[in-house]
N, C-alpha and C positions, 0 to 999 in steps of 0.2 A: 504494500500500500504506500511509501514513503519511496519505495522507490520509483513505482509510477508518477505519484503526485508531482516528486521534486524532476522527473523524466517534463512533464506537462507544462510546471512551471519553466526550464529551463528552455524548452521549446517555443515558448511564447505565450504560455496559455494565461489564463487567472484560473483562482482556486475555485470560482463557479464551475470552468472547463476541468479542472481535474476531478474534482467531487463526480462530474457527470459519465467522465471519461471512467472513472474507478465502478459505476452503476452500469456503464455499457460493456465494459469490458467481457464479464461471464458471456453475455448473450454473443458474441462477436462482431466479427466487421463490420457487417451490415448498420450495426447499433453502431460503433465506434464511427462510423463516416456519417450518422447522422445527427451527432451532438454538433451542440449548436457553438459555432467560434472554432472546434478545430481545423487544424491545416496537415498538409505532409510531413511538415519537420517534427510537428506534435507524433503525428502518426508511429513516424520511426522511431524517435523518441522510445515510444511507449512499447511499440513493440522489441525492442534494445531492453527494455528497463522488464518486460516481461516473459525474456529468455534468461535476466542476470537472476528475476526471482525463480524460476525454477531451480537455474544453477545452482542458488543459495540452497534450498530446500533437497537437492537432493544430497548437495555435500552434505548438509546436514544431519540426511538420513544414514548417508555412509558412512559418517564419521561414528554414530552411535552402533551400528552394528559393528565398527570395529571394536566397540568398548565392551558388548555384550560380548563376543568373540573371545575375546582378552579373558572377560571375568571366566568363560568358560573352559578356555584354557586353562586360566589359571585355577578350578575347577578339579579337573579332571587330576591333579598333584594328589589332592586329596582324598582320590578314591580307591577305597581296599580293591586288594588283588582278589582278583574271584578263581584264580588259577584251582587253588584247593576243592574247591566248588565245583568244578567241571568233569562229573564223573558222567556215569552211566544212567544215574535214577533222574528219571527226566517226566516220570506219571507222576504227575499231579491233576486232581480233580479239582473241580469246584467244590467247597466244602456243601453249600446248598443244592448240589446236585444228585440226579438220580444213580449216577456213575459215582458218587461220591465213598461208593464203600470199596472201590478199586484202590484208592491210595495205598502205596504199602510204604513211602518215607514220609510222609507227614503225617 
């Protein structure tokens, strides 16, 4: 939003044309070309100003899966070996089950 507005002002607009240009923008171009007082330099402007917000937003998204990544990484240190674990007894039931009297390790 702060990027477009100061996109609009910078192009020439007043804050009547950014406010309107920020309401036409979802709908698209067609709305964008027919606020009232914009021009071309506004145009590019805006459209510059609403490839930098995406840009923003997806580094943003990036950068946080790196940090979920990391925790999970840093995660996985913590976790017991289940080497010992890995035998052969591998029937388990649903205890609420009709099969549930097959268990023979748990």
């Amino acid at each position: 939003m702060a990027r477009v507005t100061s996109a609009v002002e910078a192009g020439g607009g007043s804050s009547t044309v950014a406010q309107d240009v920020l309401a036409a923008l979802p709908v698209g171009s067609s709305a964008l070309r027919s606020v009232h007082g914009i021009t071309d330099a506004i145009l590019a402007a805006v459209g510059n100003a609403q490839i930098e917000s995406y840009i923003k937003g997806t580094e943003t998204v990036a950068y946080s899966a790196i940090a979920f990544g990391m925790v999970g990484v840093i995660a996985c240190f913590f976790l017991e070996d289940i080497g010992p674990k890995m035998t052969s007894k591998i029937e388990v039931f649903l205890e609420n089950d009709v099969h549930a009297k097959k268990n023979k390790y748990h």
